[in-house]
C-alpha positions in Angstrom: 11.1 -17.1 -6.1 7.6 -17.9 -7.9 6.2 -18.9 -4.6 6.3 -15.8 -3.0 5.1 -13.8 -6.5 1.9 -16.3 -6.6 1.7 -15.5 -2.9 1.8 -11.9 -3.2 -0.5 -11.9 -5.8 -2.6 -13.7 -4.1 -2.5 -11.8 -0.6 -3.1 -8.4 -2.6 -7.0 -9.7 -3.9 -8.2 -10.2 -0.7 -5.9 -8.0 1.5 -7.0 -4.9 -0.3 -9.6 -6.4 -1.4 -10.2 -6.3 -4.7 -13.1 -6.5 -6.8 -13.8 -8.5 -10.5 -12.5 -6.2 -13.5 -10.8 -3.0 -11.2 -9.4 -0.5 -13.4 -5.9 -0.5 -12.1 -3.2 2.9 -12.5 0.3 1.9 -12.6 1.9 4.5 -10.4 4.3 2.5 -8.7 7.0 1.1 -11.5 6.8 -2.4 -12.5 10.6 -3.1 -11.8 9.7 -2.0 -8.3 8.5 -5.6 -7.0 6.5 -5.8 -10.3 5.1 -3.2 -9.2 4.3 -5.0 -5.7 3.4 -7.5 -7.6 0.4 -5.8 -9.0 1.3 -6.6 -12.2 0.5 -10.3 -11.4 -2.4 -9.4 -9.1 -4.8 -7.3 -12.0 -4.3 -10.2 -14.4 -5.9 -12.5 -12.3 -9.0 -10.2 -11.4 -9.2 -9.8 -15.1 -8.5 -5.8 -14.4 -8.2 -3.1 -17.0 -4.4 -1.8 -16.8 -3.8 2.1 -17.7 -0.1 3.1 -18.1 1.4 6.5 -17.8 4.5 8.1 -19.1 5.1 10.1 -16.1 4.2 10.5 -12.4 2.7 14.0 -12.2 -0.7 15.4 -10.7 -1.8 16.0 -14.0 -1.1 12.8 -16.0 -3.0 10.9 -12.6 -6.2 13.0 -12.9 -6.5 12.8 -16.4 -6.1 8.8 -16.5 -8.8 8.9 -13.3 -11.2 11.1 -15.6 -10.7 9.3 -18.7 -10.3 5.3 -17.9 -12.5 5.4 -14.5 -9.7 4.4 -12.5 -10.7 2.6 -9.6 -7.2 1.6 -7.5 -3.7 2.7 -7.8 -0.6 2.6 -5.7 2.0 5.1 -4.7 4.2 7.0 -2.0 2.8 9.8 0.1 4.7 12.0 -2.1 2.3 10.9 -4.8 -0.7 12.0 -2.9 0.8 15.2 -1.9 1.2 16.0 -5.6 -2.7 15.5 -6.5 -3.9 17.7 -3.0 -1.7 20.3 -3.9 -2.5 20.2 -8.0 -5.2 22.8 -9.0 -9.1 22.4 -8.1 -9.9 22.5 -11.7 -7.7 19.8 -12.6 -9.2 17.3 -10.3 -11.5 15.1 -11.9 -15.5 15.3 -10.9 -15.8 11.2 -9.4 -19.1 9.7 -8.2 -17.0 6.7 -6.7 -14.0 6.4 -4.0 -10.9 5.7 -5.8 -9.0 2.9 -3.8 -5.6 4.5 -2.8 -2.6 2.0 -1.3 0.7 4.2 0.1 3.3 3.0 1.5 6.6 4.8 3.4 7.1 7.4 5.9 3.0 7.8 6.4 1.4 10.6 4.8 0.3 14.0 7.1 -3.3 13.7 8.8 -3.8 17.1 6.7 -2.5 15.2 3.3 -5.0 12.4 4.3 -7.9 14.4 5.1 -7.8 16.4 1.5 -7.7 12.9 0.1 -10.5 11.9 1.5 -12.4 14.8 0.6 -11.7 14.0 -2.9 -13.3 10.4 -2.9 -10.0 9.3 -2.1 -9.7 6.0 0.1 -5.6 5.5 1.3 -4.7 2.4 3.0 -1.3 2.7 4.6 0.7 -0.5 4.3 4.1 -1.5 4.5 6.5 -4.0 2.7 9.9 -4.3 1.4 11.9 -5.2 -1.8 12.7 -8.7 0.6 9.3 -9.8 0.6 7.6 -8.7 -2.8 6.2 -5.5 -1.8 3.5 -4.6 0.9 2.9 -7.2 3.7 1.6 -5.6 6.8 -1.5 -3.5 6.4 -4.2 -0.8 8.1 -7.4 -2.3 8.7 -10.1 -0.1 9.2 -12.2 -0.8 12.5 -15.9 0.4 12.5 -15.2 1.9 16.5 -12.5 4.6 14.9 -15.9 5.9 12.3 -16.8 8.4 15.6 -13.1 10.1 16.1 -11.9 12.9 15.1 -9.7 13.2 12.0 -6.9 13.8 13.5 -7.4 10.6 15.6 -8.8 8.9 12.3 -5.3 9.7 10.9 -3.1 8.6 13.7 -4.4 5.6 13.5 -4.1 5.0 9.4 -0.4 5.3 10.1 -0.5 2.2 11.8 0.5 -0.8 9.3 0.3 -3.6 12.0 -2.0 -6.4 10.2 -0.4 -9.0 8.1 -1.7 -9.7 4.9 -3.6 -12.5 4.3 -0.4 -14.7 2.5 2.2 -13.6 5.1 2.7 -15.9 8.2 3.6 -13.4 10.4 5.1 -9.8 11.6 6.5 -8.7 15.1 8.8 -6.3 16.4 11.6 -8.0 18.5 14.9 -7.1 20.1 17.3 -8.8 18.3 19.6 -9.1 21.1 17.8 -11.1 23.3 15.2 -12.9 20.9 12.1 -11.3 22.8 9.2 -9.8 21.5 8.7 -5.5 22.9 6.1 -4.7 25.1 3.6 -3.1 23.3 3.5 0.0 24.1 3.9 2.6 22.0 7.6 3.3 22.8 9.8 0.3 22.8 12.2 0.1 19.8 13.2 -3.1 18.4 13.3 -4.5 14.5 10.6 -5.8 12.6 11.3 -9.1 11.9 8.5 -10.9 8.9 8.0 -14.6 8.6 6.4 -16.4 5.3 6.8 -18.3 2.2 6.9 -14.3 0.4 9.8 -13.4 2.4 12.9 -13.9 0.1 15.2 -16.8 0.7 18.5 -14.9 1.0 20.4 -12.3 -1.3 21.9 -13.4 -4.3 25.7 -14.8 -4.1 25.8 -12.9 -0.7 25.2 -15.2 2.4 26.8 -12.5 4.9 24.2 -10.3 4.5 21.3 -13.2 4.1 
């Protein structure tokens, strides 16, 4: 529904956030969520949009070098591709490049090359159900001091909604209760908000 694309869009500006006029890489396809909605997102901060034919370590570097990209979203397969391209095909930046991934999080390893190339990944996680990413890592100033290893751990976490989502737990669905947090309980994320779909189309056993 609209509601939860306006949302989305919404949530993304300040959730990320964003600045006036980014310079945006579509990585992530459009007909995936609109590309998390991105597509709707950039035209409201009045961002500069680069396109590219295909997902490869070189094609990403040279749209970085040549249009200043300054944010663009992908899997942590993405990022493995552009710490494991050549050193001479990296582009020389004098700015952090704003990185969302989302999925199975990405090595400490993976994240620490990153990082050493002016790289800044945020972790966050979402599904096709609600619009893309809704739960997010926030950075906390007391993790600056740790170790990388530590640093990285805790960049896997994705347990802050975004700023348009009502709500995420983890509950057993069998009793209704929320897990202890601990570390080790299983149970199912369960996501509340006007950005969560209404139910799947023509299909109200599996809604």
């Amino acid at each position: 529904h609209h509601r939860g694309a306006y949302l989305m869009s919404m949530g993304t500006a300040t959730g990320w956030p964003l600045p006036q006029h980014p310079t945006y890489l579509y990585v992530v396809p459009m007909f995936h969520c609109n590309g998390w909605c991105h597509v709707w997102t950039m035209t409201m901060m009045a961002a500069t949009t680069v396109l590219i034919r295909e997902i490869s370590a070189e094609a990403i570097f040279g749209a970085i070098g040549t249009h200043k990209v300054t944010h663009f979203g992908g899997a942590p397969i993405v990022l493995s591709l552009l710490v494991n391209a050549p050193v001479e095909m990296r582009p020389q930046l004098d700015y952090k490049v704003r990185v969302f991934t989302a999925g199975a999080p990405p090595p400490a390893a993976i994240l620490q090359k990153m990082t050493e190339m002016d790289f800044d990944v945020m972790q966050v996680y979402g599904l096709t159900e609600t619009y893309g990413h809704v739960t997010q890592c926030v950075w906390r100033e007391d993790w600056d001091d740790l170790s990388f290893d530590e640093q990285a751990y805790l960049q896997s976490w994705q347990g802050v909604s975004f700023p348009m989502h009502e709500g995420a737990a983890v509950m057993n669905t069998d009793t209704g209760e929320l897990v202890p947090r601990d570390g080790e309980t299983q149970g199912e994320i369960v996501l509340r908000g006007n950005a969560v779909m209404k139910g799947y189309y023509k299909d109200q056993a599996a809604t």
